[in-house]
LONUKE-463839 format. One record per atom (N, C-alpha, C, O): residue in one letter; residue number from 0; atom name; x, y, z. Coordinates in pm, whole numbers, plus 50000, padded with zeros to 5 digits. Layout:
residues N
residu num atome x y z
A NUM CA X Y Z;
...
END
This chain:
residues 112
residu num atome x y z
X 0 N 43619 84029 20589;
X 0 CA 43610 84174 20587;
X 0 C 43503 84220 20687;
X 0 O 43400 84152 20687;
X 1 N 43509 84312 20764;
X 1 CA 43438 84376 20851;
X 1 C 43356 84502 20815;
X 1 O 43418 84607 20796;
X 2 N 43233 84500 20805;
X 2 CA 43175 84586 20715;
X 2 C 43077 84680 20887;
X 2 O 43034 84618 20984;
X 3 N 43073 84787 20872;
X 3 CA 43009 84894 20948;
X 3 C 42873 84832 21026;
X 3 O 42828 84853 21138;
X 4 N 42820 84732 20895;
X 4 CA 42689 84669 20929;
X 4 C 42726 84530 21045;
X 4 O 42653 84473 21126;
X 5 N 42842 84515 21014;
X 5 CA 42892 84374 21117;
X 5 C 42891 84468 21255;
X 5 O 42818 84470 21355;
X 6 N 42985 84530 21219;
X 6 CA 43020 84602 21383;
X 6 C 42888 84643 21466;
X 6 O 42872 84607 21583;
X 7 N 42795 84722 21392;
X 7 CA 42665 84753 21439;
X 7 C 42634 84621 21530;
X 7 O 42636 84596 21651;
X 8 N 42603 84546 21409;
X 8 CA 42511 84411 21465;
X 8 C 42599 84396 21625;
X 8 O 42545 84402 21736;
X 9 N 42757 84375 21596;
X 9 CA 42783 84340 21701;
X 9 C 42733 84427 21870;
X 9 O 42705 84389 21983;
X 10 N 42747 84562 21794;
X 10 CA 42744 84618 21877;
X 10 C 42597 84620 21992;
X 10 O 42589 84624 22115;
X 11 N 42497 84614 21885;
X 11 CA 42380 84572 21961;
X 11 C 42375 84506 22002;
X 11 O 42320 84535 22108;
X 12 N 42416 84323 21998;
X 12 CA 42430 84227 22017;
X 12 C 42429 84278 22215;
X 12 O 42346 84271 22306;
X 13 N 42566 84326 22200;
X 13 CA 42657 84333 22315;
X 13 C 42542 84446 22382;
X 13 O 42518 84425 22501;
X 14 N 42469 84564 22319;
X 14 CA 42363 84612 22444;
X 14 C 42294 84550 22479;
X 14 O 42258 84565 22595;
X 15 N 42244 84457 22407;
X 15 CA 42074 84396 22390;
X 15 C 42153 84264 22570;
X 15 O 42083 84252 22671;
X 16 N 42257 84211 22561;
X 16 CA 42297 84086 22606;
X 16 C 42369 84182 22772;
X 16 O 42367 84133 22884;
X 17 N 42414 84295 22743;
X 17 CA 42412 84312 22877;
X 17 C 42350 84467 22917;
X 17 O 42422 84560 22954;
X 18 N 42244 84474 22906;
X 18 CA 42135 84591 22957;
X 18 C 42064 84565 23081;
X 18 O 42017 84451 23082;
X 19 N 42043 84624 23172;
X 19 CA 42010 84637 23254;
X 19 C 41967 84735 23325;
X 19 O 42037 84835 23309;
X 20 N 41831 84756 23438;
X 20 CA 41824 84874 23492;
X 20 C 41854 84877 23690;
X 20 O 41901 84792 23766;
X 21 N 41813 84984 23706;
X 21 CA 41856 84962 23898;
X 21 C 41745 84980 23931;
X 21 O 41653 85011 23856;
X 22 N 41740 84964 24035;
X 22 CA 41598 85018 24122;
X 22 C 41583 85180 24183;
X 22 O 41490 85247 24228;
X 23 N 41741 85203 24156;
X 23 CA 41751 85384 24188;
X 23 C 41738 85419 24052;
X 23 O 41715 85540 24051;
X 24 N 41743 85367 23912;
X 24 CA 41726 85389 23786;
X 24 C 41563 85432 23796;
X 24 O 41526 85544 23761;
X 25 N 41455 85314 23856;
X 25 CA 41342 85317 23824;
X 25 C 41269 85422 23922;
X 25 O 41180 85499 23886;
X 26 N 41338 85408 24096;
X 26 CA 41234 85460 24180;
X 26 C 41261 85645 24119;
X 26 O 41166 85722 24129;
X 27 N 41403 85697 24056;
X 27 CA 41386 85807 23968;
X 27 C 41323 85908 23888;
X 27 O 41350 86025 23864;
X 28 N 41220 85820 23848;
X 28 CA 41119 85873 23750;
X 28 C 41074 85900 23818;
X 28 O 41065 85836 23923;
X 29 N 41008 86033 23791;
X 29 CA 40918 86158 23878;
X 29 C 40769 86080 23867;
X 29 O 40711 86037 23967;
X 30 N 40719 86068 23742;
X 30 CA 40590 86046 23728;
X 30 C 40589 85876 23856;
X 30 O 40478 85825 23877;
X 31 N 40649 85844 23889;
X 31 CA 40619 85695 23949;
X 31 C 40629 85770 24139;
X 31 O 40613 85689 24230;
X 32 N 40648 85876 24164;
X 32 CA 40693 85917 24293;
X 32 C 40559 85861 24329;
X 32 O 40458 85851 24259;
X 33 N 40584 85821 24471;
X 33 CA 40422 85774 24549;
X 33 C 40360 85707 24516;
X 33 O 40246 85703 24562;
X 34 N 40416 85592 24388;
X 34 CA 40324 85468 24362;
X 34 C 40404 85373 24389;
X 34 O 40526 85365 24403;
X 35 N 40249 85242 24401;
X 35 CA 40294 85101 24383;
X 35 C 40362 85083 24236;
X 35 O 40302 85108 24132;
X 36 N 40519 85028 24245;
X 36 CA 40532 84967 24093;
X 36 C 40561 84847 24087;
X 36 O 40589 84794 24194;
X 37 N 40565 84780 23988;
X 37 CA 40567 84612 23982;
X 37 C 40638 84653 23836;
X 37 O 40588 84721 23747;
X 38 N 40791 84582 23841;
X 38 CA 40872 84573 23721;
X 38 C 40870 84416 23674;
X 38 O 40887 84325 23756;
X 39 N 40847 84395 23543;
X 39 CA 40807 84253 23519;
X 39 C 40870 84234 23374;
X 39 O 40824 84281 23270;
X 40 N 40988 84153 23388;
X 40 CA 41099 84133 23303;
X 40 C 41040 83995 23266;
X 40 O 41016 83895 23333;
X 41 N 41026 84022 23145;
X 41 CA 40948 83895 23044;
X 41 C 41035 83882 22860;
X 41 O 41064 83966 22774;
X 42 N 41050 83719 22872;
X 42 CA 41078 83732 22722;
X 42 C 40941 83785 22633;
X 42 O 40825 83804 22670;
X 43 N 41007 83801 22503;
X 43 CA 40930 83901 22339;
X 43 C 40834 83802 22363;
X 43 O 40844 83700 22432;
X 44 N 40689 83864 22264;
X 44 CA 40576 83809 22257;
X 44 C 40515 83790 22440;
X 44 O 40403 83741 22458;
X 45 N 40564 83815 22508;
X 45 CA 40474 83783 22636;
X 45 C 40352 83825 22617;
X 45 O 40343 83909 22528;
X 46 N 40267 83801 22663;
X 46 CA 40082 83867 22674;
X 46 C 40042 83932 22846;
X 46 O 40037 83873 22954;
X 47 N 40023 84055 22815;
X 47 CA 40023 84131 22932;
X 47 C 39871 84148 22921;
X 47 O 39845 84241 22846;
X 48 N 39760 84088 22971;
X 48 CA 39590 84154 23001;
X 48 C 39531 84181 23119;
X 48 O 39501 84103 23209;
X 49 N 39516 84303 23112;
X 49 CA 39396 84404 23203;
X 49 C 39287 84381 23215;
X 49 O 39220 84476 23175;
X 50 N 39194 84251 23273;
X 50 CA 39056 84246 23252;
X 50 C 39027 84383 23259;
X 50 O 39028 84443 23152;
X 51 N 38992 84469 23402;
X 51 CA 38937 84585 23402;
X 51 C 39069 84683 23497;
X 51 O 39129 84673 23605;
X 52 N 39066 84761 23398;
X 52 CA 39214 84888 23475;
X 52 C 39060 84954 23589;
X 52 O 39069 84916 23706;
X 53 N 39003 84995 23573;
X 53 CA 38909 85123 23651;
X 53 C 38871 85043 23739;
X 53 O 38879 85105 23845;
X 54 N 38830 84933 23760;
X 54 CA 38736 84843 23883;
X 54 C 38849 84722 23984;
X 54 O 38816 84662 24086;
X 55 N 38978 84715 23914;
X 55 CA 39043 84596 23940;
X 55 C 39193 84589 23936;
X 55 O 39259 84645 23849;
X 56 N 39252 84507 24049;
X 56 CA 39416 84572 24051;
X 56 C 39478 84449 23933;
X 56 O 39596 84457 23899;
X 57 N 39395 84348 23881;
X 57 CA 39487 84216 23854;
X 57 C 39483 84279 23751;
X 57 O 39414 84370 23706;
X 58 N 39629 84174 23694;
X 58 CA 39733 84224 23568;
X 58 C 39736 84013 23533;
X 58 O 39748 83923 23617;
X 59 N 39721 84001 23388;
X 59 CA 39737 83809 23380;
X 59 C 39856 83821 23252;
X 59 O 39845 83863 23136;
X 60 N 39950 83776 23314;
X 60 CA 40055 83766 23238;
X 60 C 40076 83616 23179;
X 60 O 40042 83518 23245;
X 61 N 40152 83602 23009;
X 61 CA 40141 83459 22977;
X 61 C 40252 83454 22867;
X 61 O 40255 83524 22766;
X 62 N 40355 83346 22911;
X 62 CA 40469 83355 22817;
X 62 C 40513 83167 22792;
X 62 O 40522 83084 22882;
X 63 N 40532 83146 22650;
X 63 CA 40549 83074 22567;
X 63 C 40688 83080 22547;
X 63 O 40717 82995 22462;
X 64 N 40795 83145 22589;
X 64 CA 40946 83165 22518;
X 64 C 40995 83142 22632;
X 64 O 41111 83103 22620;
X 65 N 40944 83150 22790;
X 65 CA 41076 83129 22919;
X 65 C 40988 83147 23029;
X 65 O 40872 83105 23036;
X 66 N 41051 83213 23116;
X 66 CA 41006 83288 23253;
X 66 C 40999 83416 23220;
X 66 O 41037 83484 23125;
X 67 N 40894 83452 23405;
X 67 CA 40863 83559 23375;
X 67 C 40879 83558 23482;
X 67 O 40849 83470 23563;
X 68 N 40972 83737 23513;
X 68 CA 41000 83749 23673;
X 68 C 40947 83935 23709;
X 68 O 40966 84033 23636;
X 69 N 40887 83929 23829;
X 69 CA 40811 84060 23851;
X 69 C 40900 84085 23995;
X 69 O 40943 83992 24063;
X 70 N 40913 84191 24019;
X 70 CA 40976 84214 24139;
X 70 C 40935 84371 24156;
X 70 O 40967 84456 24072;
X 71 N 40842 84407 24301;
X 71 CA 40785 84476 24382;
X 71 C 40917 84612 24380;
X 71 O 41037 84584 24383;
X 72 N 40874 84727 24375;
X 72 CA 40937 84810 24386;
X 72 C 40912 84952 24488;
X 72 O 40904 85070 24452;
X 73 N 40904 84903 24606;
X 73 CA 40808 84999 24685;
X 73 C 40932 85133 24720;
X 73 O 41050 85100 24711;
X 74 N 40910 85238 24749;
X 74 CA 40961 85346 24753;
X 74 C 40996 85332 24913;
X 74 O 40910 85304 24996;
X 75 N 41138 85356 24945;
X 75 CA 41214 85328 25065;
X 75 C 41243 85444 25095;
X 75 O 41270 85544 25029;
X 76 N 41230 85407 25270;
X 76 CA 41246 85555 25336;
X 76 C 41344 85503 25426;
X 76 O 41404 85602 25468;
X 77 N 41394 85397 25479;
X 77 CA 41513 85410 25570;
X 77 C 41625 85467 25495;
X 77 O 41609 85474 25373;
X 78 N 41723 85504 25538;
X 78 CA 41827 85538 25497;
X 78 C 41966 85459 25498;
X 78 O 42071 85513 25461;
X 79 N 41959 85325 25545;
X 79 CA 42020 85228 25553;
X 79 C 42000 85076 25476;
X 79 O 42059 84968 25487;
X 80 N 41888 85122 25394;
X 80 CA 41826 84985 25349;
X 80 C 41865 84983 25206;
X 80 O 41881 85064 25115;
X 81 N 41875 84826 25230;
X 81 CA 41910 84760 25131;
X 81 C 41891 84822 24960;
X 81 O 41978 84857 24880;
X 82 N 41726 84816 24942;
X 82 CA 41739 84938 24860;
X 82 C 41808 85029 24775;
X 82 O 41822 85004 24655;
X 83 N 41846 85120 24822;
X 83 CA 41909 85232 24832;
X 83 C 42046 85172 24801;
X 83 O 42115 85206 24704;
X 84 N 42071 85100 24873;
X 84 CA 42248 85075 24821;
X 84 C 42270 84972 24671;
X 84 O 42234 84856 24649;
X 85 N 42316 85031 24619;
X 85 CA 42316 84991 24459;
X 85 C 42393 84853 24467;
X 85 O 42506 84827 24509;
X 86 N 42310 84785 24421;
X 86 CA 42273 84614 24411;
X 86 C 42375 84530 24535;
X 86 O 42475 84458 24526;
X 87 N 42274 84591 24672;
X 87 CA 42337 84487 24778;
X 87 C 42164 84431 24802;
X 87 O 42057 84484 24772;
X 88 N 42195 84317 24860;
X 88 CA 42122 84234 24879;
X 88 C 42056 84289 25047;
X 88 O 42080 84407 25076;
X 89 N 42002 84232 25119;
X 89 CA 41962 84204 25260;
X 89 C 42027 84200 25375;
X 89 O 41994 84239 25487;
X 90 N 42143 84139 25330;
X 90 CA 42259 84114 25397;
X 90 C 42392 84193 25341;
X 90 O 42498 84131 25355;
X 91 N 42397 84275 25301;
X 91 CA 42506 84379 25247;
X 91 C 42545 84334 25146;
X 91 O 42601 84419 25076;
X 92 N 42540 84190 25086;
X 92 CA 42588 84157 24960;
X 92 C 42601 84202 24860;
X 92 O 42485 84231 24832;
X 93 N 42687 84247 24743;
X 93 CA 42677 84352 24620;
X 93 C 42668 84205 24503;
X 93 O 42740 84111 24536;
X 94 N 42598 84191 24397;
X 94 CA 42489 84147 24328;
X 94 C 42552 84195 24211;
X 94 O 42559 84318 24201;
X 95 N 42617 84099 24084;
X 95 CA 42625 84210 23978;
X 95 C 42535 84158 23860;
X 95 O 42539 84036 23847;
X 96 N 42451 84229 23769;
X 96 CA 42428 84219 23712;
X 96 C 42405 84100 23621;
X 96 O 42480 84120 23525;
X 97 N 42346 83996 23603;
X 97 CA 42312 83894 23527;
X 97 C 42251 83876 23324;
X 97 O 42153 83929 23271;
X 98 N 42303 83831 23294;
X 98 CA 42253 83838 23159;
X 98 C 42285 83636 23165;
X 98 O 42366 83568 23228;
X 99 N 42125 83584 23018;
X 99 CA 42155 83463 23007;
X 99 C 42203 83463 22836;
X 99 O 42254 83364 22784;
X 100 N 42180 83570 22772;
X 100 CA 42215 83593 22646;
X 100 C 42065 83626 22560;
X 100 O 42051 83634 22438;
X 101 N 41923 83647 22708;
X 101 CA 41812 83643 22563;
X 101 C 41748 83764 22608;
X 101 O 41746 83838 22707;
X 102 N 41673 83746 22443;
X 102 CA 41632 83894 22467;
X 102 C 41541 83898 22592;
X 102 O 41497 83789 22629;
X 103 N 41500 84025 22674;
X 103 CA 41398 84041 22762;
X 103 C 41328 84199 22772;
X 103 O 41385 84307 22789;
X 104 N 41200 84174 22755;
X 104 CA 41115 84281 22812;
X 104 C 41092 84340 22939;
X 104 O 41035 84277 23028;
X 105 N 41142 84486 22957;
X 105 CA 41080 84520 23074;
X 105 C 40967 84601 23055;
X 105 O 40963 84680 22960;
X 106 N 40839 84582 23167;
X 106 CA 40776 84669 23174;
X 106 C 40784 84710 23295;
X 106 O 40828 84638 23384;
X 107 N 40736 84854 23319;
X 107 CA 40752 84900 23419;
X 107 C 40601 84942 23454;
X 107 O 40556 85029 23379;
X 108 N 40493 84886 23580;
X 108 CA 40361 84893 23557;
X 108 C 40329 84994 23688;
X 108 O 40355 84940 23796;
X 109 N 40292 85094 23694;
X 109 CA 40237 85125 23788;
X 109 C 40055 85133 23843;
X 109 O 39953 85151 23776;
X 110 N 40076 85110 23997;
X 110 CA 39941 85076 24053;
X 110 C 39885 85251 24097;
X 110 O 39967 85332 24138;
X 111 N 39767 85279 24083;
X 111 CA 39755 85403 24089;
X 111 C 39697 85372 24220;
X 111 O 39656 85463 24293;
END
């Protein structure tokens, strides 16, 4: 029997396993216009520490469950670049979306 609570589960299952964001998703946000951002997709429990935010740019990241992958998000001004074109690579390549089935954290950090 298929109960409302199955389907749910499933249904999250299926966001949680293929969610994803773009880089025209992130460079979007108004409040991030004109900054450095660093997006850093980490499995649950990761440890994100700030020795000092006011005196210091380092960020010490530390994970026990997998990898941890950060990827630079600088705000693009050609009008031909890679960038800009929704998930091509360097070489015009289109890129789709990856899932390995686990959960993952994004943060989205900006450098002031």
């Amino acid at each position: 029997m298929v109960t409302s609570e199955t389907i749910s589960w499933k249904i999250s299952l299926t966001l949680i396993t293929l969610a994803y964001v773009t880089y025209q998703d992130i460079r979007k946000i108004s409040g991030l216009k004109d900054q450095t951002v660093i997006v850093v997709k980490a499995p649950p429990e990761t440890r994100l520490e700030v020795p000092d935010p006011i005196e210091s740019l380092q960020i010490h990241l530390a994970s026990t469950q997998g990898p941890i992958e950060v990827y630079l998000c600088p705000e693009e001004t050609e009008t031909h670049s890679p960038m800009k074109t929704n998930n091509q690579d360097h070489n015009g390549n289109i890129s789709k979306p990856t899932s390995k089935g686990k959960n993952s954290t994004f943060v989205i950090w900006k450098l002031c």
